[in-house]
Structure formats: C-alpha cells, structure tokens
N, C-alpha and C positions, 0 to 999 in steps of 0.2 A: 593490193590495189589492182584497179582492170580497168580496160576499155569497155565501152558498151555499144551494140551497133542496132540500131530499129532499120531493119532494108523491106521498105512496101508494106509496112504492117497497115494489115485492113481489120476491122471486127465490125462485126453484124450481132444483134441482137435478133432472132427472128428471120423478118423480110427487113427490117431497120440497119440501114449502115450506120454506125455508131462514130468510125474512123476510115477515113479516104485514102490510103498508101503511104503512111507517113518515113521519113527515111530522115534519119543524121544520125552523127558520134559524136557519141561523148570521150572525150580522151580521160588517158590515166590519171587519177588525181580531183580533177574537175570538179566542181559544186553547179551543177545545172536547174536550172529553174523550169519549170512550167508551169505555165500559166495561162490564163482566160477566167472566162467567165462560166455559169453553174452549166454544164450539159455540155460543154467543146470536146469532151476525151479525155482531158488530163491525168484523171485517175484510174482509168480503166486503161490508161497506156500504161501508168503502173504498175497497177494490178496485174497485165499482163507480164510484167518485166518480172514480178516478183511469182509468175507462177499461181495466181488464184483466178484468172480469168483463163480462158481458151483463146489461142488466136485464129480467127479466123482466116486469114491469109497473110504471106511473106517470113520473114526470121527475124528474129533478135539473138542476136552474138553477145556473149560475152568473155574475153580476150577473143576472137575470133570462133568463139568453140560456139556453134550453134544450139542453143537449150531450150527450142519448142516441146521439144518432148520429156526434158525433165522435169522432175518433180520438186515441186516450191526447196523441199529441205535439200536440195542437194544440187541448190545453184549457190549456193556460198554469197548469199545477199540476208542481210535484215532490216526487219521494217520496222518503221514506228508510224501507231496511228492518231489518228486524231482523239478518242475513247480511253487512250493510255493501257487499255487492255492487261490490265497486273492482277494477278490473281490476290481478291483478297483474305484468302486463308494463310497467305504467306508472307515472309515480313520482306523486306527490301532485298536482304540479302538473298534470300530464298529465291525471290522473283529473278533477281538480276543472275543468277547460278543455276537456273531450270534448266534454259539450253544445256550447258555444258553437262548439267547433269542426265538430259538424257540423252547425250552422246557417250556416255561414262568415262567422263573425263577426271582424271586422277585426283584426288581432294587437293594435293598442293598445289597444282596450276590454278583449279578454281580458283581458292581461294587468293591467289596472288592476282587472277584478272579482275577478280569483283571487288579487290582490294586497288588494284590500280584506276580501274574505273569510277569506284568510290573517290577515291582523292581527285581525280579530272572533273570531277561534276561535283564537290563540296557535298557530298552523301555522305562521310566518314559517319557521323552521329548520327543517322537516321538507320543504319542498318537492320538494326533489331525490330526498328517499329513496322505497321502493319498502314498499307495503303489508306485506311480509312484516317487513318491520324497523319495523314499528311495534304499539306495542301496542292491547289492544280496544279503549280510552277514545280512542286517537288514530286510529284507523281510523275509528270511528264521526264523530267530528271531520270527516274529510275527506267522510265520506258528508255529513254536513250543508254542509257548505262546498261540494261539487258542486251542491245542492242551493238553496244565497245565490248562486251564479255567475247561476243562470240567472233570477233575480229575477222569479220566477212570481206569479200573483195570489194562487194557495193554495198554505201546507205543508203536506203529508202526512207523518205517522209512522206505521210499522207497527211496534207495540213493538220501539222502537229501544234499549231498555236491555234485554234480555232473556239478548243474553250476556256481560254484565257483574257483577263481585263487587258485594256490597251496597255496600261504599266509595265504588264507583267511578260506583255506580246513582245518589247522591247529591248527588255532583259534578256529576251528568253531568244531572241534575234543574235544579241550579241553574243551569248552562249555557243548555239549552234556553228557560229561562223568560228570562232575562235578552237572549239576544237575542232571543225575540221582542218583548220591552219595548224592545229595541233598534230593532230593522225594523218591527213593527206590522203584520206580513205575516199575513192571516187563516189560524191553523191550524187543523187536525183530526189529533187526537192517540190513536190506539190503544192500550189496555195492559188488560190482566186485573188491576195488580195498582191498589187500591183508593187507597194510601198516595199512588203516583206522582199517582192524578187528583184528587185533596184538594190536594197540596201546588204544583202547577201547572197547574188548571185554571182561566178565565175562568167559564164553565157545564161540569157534566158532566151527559152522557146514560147512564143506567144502564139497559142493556141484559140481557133473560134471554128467552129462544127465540124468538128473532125479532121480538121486538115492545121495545118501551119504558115502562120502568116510572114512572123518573119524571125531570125535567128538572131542574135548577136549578143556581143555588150551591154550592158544596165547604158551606158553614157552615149553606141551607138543608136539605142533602141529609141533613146530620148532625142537625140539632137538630129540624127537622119531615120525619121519612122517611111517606111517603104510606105505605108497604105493609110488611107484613114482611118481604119479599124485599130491601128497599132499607136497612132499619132493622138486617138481620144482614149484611148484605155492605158497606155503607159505615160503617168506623171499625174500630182494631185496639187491643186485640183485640175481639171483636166482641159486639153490644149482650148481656146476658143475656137470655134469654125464659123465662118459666114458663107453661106452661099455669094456669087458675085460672075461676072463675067469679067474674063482678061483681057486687057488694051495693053497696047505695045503702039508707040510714035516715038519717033524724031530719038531714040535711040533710050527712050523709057520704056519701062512696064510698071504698070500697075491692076490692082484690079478693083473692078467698081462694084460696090456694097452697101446697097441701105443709102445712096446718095452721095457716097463720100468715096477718096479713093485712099484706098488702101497699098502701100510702098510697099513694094516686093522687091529682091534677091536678084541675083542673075539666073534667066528660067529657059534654057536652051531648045527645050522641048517643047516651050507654050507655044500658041497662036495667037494670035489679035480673034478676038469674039469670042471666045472659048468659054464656055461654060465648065465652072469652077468651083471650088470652096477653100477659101481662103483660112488659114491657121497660123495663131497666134497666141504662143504662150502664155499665162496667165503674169508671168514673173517677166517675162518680154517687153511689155507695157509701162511705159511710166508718165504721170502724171506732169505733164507741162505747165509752169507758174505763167508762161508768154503771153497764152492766149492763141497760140499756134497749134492746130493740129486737129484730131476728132472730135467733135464737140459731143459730151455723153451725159447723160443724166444719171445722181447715183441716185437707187434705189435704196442698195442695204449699205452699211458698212459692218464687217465684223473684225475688230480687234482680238489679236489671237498673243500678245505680248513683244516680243521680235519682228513680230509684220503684222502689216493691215489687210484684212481682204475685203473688197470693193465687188459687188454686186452693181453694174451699170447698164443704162439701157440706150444702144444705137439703133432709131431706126423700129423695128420693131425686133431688134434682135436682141440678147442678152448677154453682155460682156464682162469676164471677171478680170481685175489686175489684183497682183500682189502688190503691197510697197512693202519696200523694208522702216519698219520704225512705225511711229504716230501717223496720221493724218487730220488734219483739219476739216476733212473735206465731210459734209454732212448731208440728209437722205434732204432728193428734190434739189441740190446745186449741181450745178454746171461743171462740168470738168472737159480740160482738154486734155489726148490721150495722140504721145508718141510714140512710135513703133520701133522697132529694134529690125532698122528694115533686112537685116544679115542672119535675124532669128527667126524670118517668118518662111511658110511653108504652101506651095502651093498642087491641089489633089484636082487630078481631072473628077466632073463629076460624075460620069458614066460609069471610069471602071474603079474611083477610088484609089488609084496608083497617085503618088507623088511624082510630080515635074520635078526634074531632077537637070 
C-alpha cells in the first residue's frame, strides 16, 4: 500500500492546456474517485499517474518518492481498463499469470497468487477457459484478478464498468468495493458517471476543465456542494436550480423566483437584491395535501416502483420532486410543493460559489 501525491501537475497537449496545476493526496489505503464529465482530465491524470502520458509540468510522489521519470513497469501500480484488454490466445489463468511471468516469478508463488485471486473474484471454474467464452462481468473479473496477481502498491481503474449493462454495473460496484475493503490496496478510480463515485468512493475529486472543483466525502459533496457546478452534477436526478434575486426583511430571507418565494436557510454571506440561483433537491420537496405552498403544474409523472418522480412546471421553469411511494397526482393537476427550507442551497450568480 502507498500514498500518492499530484503537487501542480499541469499537461498540455500541443499549445492546449489539458490540466491547470492540480495538487492533493491520496493517503494509504484510500479508494478515491474522480470524476467529471467527458474532456475535464480525469484520465489523462491517470494516465499520467500510471506512466503512459508525459507530464508536462509539477510531480506526482508515490510514498513520497518522486516517479516523473520512471517508467510505467517500475512504479509498482496496475491498471485495469475500460476494453478488459486480456489477451485472447490465453486462457484465464494464463492472462492472470503473464505479469508474474515476465518478471520470472517462481511457478509456485504464481500459482498460489492466481490461485488466490481466483478464489477473491469467484474465477476458480473459469481458469482453463479462453476470453471469448466468457462474458463482460467475467472478463472484466479476470482484468482485476491480473491486476491482485501482481499485488502493486496502487490500483488503477479507467472506467472499468463502462461496457457493462446497468445489472451488471451494480454487481460489479459492489465487487470492486468489497475487495478493496478486502486488500486495503490504495485506489484511484476513474468514471464520468456520478452514481458509481457516491456509492464507492472513500473521497471523491470532482473534476471540470482541467482543474478541481471540489474534494470530499460522497455525503459532504452532496449535502455542502461548494459551487454550482458540483451541486448539479453530484446526485441523480439532479439538484433543481432557479435563477431568482435574494430579499432579506424583518429578520427573513428568502428568494424570489418565477413569482413565488422560495424559503431559505440561514445565509450569512447574502445581500438583500442579490442576484442568485436558488437549489433545491429533487427528494427535498414534498407535496403538500393543504393547499399551502408553490403552486406547480405537473407535466410528467414517472413511477420507478419505490418512488415517484414528478416532472413540474413553476413559472416558466421546470421542477422535479421525488416522493417516496405511489402518487395520485396526475399530468395538467395542480400541486403544491413544500420545501425542506434547512436543505435548500443558495449560489451567487456571477461566480457560482455557494453562500455559505
């Protein structure tokens, strides 16, 4: 196991900055996430980490030991990719044993790590078979299991569930997560999609054009998002925002949107006038039987079994609530909509920071 350190790492492609000086640690152990959307960095900070890109500017450490200038095989990291990348002339066993074998490593350790590997990923039966006879969930399998042979200091993922059904995306979640809680082998975990680094991340990095928005916890990323970048891209479906201006009297705030006013938090940093965007989680919102509260028109209803999700329209703006359970509520009725006014969020609109 190791630390890992990115101090000011820049990359250019060309005259193209790709990555703006990016800088955190990952400590020993750790399962870290990064995340964004398609073109932020994510994987070409990777790439870098693992030795297949060039940096163009600052170091990455791992335990303190600086390894810009080593070479991929002999920074003691493995990767697994998104392509499963298994040679298919070889059978499982074969794949999973290549490293070791061309380190020439003695036939009785192989075979005890690709025997122990086998048993941690349910590979025992499949050994002898040849990639083409197996399916996505069990190739990707065997990428990871090549990847426990060689019992490196760091794991590398490059969205390794990407060509996988949603099913199988899930399973394949709880696998990952569970041996690393098994091994305690420091990862970094690549993916675009938001749900994967919530539901298996130690910290996530949420990345958008090459720089880093903001760091933390799956639960801090969710409930205190620093920016509105971070507050609509982490959680599904994703936060509501309304544009609106901030009023503050007689020892209230709220803010006004689409006609109506919107209950806010305690906001230390607002103004009275303040142009705004107000946010409001989707699962925030609950439908009032009173007659009290936003008055909204639903468009859609989609029933998903467990909860209802509500397509609504304030205004000219478009609003989604979760409920938990059935609804009654049907498309063109009236609904009133109260606020969780202690969950709701409010972002200057100029720089996008949250009022805090």
């Amino acid at each position: 196991m190791a630390s890992v350190s990115f101090r000011n790492i820049e990359k250019s492609f060309g005259k193209i900055k790709i990555i703006h000086g990016i800088s955190f640690d990952i400590s020993d152990g750790e399962f870290v996430v990064l995340v964004g959307p398609s073109g932020c960095g994510k994987s070409t900070l990777l790439r870098m980490l693992a030795g297949l890109e060039e940096i163009s500017g600052g170091e990455i450490a791992i335990d303190d030991k600086v390894i810009n200038d080593l070479d991929s095989k002999d920074r003691d990291i493995a990767m697994v990719f998104q392509s499963y990348a298994l040679y298919p002339h070889m059978t499982v066993r074969e794949n999973m044993a290549f490293s070791l074998k061309l380190r020439k490593a003695d036939v009785e350790m192989t075979n005890k790590r690709v025997g122990d590997a086998a048993r941690i990923l349910n590979l025992d039966v499949l050994l002898e078979r040849y990639p083409r006879e197996l399916s996505g969930g069990q190739r990707q399998r065997v990428a990871m299991g090549r990847a426990i042979v060689r019992d490196p200091k760091v794991f590398l993922f490059d969205e390794p569930l990407s060509n996988l059904d949603a099913k199988l995306r899930v399973a394949m979640r709880a696998e990952i997560k569970a041996l690393h809680q098994r091994l305690k082998t420091t990862t970094v975990y690549v993916t675009h999609d938001q749900i994967e680094a919530m539901t298996m991340a130690d910290r996530i990095v949420v990345m958008h054009d090459g720089i880093i928005e903001q760091i933390g916890t799956p639960l801090e990323l969710f409930d205190r998002p620093d920016n509105l970048f971070v507050a609509q891209f982490i959680g599904s479906p994703s936060m509501n925002v309304l544009k609106g201006t901030l009023r503050q009297a007689d020892g209230h705030t709220w803010v006004e949107s689409q006609g109506h006013r919107w209950s806010v938090g305690v906001t230390a940093q607002a103004r009275d006038g303040q142009a705004v965007h107000y946010g409001v989680r989707p699962s925030d919102i609950t439908l009032s039987n009173s007659g009290n509260g936003i008055p909204a028109k639903v468009i859609v209803v989609e029933p998903t079994g467990a909860e209802t999700e509500l397509l609504l329209e304030v205004g000219e703006e478009r609003v989604i609530v979760v409920v938990h359970g059935r609804t009654v509520a049907q498309p063109d009725d009236l609904v009133y909509l109260e606020i969780a006014t202690d969950k709701t969020h409010v972002f200057d609109e100029a720089s996008g920071i949250r009022l805090k």
